[in-house]
C-alpha positions, -999 to +999 in steps of 0.1 A: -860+128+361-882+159+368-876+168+334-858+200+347-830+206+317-795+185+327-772+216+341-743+193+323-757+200+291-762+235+293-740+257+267-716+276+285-717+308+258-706+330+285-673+308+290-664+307+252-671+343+251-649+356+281-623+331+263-627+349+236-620+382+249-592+370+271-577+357+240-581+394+221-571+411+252-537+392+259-532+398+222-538+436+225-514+437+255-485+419+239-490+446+208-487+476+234-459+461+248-445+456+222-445+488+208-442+509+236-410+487+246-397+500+213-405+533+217-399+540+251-370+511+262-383+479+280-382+493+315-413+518+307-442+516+334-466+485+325-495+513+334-483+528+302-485+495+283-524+488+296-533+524+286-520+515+255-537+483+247-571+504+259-572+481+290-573+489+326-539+477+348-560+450+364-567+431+331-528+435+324-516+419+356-544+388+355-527+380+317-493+395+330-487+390+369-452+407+363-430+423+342-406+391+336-437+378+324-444+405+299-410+404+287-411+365+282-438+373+255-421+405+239-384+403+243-376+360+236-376+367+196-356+398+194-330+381+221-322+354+196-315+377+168-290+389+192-277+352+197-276+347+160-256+376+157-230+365+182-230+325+166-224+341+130-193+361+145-177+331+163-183+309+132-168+337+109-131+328+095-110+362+103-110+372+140-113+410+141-145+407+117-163+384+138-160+411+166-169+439+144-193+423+129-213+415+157-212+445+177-228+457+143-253+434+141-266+438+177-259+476+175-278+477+148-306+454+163-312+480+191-310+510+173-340+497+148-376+511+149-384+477+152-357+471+183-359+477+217-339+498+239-316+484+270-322+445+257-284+443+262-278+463+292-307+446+310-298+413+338-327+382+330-331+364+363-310+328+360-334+302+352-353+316+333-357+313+294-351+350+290-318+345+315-307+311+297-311+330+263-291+358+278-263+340+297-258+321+262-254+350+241-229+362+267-210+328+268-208+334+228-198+368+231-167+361+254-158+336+231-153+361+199-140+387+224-109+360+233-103+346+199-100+381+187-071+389+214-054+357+213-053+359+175-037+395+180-064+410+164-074+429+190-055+446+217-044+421+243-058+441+274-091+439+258-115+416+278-151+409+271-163+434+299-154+464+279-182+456+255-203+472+284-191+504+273-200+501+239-238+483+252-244+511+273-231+543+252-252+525+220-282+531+240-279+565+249-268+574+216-296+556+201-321+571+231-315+609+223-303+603+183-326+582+171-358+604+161-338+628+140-303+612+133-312+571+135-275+563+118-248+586+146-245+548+168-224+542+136-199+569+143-198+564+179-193+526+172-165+532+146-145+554+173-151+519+197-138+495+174-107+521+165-101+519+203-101+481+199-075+475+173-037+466+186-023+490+162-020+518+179-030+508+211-013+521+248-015+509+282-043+520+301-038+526+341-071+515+350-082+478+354-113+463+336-147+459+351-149+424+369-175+406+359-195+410+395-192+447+390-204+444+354-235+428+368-238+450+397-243+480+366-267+459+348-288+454+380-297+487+382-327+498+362-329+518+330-344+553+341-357+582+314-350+557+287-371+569+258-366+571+215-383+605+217-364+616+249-393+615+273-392+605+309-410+572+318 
């Protein structure tokens, strides 16, 4: 031994404190995201999220290298809320308020300060947890949609594709409502599930979406989406 200080043994401060700070900086990024998802739908620019979290885009993408990624950490919790919605309707005894009960529930999910904007208008790749979670709900939410037309408690042309109406009008209305009227999804819900009851239905001319063509429309991304109306 030249009695020159064992490099092995050496405290590695520098390591535990870049640890540290990559800890509290992933933390900081999952709280912009977080909160600009909500405010400004989960499709807004990831620059905008870094900006947020007082980070520069380069320490986003080392923590985040895409936006799956991101949503993995943001979006996992509120998507099953949504699948607890659409397990409480399917387990509920009368048919027609299963349906309306869920398409309450996740209406009112989205339209929440606390929700987020597109969640049920955007496509999760397959195979992963966000697309498993996602293809599940979906699975759940055919399921109510059928028992409620073979019950007759719905109209019989309804299928589960038509939802996408309601997904995608719910987040407009939500999008340019929200900041000074957060309850109007309500009314434009109510006129949906009107549409939906047997009573006084008539036949409609035009087929339903197929369920390609319904994920053909999901596949493309959510532009301008924004609670205070503001381009992203």
């Amino acid at each position: 031994m030249d009695g020159s200080e064992d490099s092995s043994r050496r405290p590695r401060r520098p390591v535990r404190a870049e640890r540290r700070d990559s800890i509290r900086n992933r933390a900081l990024i999952v709280a912009a995201a977080q909160a600009v998802f909500q405010r400004d739908g989960i499709h807004a620019p990831l620059d905008r999220i870094a900006a947020q979290a007082g980070l520069s885009s380069g320490t986003l993408y080392r923590h985040f290298p895409d936006r799956v990624a991101l949503w993995e950490s943001v979006l996992t919790e509120p998507l099953q809320a949504h699948l607890e919605t659409a397990r409480t309707a399917l387990s509920t005894a009368d048919a027609w308020d299963g349906l309306a009960g869920y398409l309450s529930a996740s209406c009112e999910l989205e339209a929440s300060s606390s929700g987020y904007l597109n969640l049920m208008s955007t496509h999760f790749l397959g195979g992963s947890e966000l697309g498993t979670l996602r293809e599940e709900i979906q699975q759940t939410v055919e399921a109510v949609v059928r028992r409620a037309v073979d019950t007759g408690a719905a109209r019989s042309d309804l299928t589960p594709e038509d939802l996408l109406f309601v997904v995608l009008s719910h987040s407009k209305v939500s999008e340019v409502t929200g900041a000074f009227a957060p309850d109007a999804w309500r009314r434009n819900l109510a006129f949906y599930l009107d549409a939906f009851r047997p009573a006084a239905a008539h036949q409609i001319e035009f087929p339903p979406l197929t369920p390609r063509q319904v994920l053909l429309s999901l596949l493309r991304p959510a532009v301008g989406s924004s609670r205070n109306g503001q381009e992203t």
